[in-house]
N, CA, C and O atoms as a CHARMM CRD file, in Angstrom:
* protein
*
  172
    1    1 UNK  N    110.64000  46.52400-172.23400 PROA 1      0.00000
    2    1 UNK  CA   111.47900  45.73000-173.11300 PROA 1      0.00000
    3    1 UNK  C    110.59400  45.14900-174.21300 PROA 1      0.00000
    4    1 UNK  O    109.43500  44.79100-174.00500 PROA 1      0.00000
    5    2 UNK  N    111.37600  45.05500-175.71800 PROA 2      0.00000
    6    2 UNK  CA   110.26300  44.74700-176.67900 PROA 2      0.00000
    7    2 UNK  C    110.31900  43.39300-176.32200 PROA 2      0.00000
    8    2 UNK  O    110.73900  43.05500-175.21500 PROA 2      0.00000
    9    3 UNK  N    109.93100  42.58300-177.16300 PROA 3      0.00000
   10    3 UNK  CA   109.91900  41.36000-177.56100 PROA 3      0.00000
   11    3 UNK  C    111.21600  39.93200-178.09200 PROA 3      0.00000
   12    3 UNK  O    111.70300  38.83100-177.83600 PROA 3      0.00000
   13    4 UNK  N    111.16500  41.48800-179.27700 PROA 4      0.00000
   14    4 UNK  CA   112.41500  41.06100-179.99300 PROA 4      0.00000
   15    4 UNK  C    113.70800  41.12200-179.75500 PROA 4      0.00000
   16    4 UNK  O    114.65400  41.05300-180.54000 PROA 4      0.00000
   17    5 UNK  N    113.66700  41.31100-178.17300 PROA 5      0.00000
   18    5 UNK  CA   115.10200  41.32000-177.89200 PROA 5      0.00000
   19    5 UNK  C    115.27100  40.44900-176.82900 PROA 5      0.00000
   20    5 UNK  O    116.37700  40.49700-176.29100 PROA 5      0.00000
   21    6 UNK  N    114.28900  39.49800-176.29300 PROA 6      0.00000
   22    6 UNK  CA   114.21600  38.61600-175.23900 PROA 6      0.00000
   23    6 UNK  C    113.78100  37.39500-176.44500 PROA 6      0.00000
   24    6 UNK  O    113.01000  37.53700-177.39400 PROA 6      0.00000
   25    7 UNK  N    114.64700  36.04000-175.99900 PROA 7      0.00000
   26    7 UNK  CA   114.98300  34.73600-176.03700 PROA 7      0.00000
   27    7 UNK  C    114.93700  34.09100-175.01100 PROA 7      0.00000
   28    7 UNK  O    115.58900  34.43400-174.02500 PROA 7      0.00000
   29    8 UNK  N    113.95800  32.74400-175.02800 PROA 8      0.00000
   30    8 UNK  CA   114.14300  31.62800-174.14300 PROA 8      0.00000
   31    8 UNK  C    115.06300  30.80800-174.49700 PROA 8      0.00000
   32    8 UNK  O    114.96500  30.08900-175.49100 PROA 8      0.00000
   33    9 UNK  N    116.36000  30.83600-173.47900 PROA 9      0.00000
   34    9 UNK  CA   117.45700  29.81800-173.96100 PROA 9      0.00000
   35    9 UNK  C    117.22300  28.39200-173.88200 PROA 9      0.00000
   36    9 UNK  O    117.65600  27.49600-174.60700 PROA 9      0.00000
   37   10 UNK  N    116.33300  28.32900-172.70300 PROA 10     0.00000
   38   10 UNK  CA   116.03100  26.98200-172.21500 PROA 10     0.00000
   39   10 UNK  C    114.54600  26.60100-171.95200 PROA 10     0.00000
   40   10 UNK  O    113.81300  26.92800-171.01800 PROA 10     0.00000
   41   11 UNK  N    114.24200  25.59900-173.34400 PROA 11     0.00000
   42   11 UNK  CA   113.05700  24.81800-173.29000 PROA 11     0.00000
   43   11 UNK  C    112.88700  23.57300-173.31400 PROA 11     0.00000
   44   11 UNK  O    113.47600  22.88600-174.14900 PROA 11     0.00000
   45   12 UNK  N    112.31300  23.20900-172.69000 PROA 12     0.00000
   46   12 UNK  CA   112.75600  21.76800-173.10900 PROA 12     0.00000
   47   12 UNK  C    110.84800  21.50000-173.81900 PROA 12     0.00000
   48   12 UNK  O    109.94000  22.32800-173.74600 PROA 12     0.00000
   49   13 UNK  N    110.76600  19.82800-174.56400 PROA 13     0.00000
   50   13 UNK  CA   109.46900  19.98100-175.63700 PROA 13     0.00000
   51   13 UNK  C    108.96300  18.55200-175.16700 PROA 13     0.00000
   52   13 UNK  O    109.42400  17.80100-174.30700 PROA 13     0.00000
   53   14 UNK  N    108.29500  18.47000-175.68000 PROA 14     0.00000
   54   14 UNK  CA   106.93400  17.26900-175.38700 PROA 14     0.00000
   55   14 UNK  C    108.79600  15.96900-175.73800 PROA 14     0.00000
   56   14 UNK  O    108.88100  15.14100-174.83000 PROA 14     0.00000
   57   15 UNK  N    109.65800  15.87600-176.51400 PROA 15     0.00000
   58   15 UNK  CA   110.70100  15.21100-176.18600 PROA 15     0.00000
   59   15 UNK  C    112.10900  15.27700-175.25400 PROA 15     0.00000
   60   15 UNK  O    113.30200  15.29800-175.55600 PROA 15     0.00000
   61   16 UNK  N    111.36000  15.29800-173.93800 PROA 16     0.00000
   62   16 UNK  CA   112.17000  15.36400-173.17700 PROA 16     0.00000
   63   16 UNK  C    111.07900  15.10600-172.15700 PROA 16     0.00000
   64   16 UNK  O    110.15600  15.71000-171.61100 PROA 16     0.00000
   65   17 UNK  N    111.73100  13.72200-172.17600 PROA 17     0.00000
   66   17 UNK  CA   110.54700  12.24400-171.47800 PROA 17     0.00000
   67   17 UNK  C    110.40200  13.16800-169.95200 PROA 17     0.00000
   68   17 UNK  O    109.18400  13.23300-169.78400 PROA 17     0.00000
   69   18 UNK  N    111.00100  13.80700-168.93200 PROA 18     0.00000
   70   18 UNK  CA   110.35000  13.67900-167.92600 PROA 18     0.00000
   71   18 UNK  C    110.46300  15.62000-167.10100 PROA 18     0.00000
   72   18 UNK  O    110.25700  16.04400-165.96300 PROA 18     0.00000
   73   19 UNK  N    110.92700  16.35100-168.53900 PROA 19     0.00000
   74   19 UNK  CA   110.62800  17.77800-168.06600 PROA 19     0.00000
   75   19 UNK  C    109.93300  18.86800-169.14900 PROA 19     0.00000
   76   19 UNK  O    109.86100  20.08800-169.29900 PROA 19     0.00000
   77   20 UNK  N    109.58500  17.94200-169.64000 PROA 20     0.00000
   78   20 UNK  CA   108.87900  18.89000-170.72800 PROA 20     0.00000
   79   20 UNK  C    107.28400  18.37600-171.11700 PROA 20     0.00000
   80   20 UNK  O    106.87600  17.22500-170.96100 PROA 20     0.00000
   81   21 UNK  N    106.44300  19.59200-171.69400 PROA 21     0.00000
   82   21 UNK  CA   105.32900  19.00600-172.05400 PROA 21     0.00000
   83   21 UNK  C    104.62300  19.94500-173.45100 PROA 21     0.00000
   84   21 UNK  O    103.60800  19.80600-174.13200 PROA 21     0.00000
   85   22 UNK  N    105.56400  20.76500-173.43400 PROA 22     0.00000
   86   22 UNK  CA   105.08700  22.09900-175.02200 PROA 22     0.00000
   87   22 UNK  C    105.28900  21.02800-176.23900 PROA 22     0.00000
   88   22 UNK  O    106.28300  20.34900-176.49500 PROA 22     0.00000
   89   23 UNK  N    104.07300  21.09200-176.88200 PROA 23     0.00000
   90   23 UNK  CA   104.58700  20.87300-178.18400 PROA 23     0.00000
   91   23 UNK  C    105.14600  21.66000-179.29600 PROA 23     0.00000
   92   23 UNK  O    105.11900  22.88700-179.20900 PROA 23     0.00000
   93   24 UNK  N    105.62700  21.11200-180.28500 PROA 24     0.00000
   94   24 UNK  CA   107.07600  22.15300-181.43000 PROA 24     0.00000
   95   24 UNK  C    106.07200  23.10600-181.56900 PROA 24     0.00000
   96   24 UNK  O    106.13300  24.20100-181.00900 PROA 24     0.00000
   97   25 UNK  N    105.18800  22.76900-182.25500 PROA 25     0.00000
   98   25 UNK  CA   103.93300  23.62600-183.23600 PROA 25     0.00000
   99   25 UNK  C    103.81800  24.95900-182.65100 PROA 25     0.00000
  100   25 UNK  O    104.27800  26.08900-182.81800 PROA 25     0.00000
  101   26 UNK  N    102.97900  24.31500-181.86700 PROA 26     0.00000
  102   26 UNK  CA   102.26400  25.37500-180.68100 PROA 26     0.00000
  103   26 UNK  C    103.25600  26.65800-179.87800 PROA 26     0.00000
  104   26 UNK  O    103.33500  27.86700-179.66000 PROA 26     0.00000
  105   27 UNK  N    103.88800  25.35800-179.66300 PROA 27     0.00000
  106   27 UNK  CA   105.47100  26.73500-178.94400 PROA 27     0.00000
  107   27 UNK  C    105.95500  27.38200-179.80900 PROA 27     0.00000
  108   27 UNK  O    105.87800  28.58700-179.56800 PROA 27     0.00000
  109   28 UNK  N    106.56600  27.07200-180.99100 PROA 28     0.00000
  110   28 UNK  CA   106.76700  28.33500-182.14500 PROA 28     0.00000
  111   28 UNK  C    105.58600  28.96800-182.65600 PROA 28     0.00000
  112   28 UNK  O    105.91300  29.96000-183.30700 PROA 28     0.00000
  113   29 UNK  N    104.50800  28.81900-182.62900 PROA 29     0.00000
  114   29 UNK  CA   103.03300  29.95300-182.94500 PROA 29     0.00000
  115   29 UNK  C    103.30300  31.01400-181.81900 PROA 29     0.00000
  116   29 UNK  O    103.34700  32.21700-182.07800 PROA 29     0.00000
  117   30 UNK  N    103.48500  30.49600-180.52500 PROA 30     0.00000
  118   30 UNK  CA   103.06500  31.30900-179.60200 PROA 30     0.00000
  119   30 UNK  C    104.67000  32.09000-179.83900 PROA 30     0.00000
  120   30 UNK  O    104.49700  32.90300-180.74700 PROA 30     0.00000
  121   31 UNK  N    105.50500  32.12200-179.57200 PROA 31     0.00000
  122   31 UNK  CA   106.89600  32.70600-179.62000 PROA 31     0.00000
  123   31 UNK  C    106.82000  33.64600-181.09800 PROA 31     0.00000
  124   31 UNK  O    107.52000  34.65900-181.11200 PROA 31     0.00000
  125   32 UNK  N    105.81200  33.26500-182.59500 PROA 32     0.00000
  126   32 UNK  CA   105.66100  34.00600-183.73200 PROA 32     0.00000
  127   32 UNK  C    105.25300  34.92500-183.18100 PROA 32     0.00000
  128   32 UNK  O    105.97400  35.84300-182.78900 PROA 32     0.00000
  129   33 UNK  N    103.74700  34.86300-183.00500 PROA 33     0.00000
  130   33 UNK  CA   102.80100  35.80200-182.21100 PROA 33     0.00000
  131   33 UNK  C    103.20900  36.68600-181.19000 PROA 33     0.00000
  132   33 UNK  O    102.60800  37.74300-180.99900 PROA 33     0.00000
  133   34 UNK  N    104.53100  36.21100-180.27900 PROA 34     0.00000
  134   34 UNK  CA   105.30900  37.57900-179.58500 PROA 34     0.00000
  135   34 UNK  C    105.87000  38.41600-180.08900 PROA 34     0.00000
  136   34 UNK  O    106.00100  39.59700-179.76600 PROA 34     0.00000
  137   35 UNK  N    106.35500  37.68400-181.17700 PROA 35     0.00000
  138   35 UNK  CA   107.46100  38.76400-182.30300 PROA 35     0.00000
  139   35 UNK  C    108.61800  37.89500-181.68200 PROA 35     0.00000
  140   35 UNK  O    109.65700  38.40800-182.09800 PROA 35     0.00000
  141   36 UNK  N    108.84600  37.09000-181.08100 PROA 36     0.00000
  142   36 UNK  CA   110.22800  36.11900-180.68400 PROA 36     0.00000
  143   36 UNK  C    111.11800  36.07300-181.59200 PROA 36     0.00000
  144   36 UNK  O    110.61700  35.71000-182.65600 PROA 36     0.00000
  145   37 UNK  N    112.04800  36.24400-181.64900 PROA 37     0.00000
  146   37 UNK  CA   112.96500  35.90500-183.23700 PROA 37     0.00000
  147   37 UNK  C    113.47700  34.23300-183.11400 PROA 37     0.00000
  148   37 UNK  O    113.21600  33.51100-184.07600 PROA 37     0.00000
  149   38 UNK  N    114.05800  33.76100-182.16400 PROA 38     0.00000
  150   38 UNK  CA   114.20500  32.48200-181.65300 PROA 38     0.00000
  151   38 UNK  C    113.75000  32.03100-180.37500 PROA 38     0.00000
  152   38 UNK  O    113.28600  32.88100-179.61400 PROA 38     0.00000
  153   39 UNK  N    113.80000  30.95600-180.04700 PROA 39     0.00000
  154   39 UNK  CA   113.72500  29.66200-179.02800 PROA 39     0.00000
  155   39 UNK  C    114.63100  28.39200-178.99000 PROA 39     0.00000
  156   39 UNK  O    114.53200  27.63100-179.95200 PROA 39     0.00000
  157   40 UNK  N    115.41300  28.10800-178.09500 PROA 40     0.00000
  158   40 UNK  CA   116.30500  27.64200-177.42300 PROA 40     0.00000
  159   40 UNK  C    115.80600  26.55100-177.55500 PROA 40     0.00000
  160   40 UNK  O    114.62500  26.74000-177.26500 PROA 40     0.00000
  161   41 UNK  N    115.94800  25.39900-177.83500 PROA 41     0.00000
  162   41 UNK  CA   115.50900  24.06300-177.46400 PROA 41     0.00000
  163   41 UNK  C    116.38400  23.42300-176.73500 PROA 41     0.00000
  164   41 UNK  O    117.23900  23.09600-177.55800 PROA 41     0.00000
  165   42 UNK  N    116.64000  23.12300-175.93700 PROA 42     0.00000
  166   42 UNK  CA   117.45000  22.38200-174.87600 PROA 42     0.00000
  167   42 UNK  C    116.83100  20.80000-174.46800 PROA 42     0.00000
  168   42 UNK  O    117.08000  20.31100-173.36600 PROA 42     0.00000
  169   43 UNK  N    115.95000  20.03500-175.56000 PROA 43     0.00000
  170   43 UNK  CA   116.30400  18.65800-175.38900 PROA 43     0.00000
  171   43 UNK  C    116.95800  17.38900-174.99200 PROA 43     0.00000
  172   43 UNK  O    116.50900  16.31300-175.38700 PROA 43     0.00000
């Protein structure tokens, strides 16, 4: 399966006080760098 056809629906980010710890930046570099087309933020 490529890349570009898999999406994480559910992330949660450094704002989401007690299940998250990715920051925005970093998590969209790394999701660029897959070829990701989107990411789900579920905040």
């Amino acid at each position: 399966m490529s890349n570009d056809s898999f999406v994480h629906l559910h992330v949660h980010t450094e704002y989401s006080m007690l299940d998250g710890a990715a920051k925005i930046g970093p998590l969209f570099a790394e999701a660029a760098r897959l070829g990701m087309p989107a990411v789900g933020m579920t905040d």
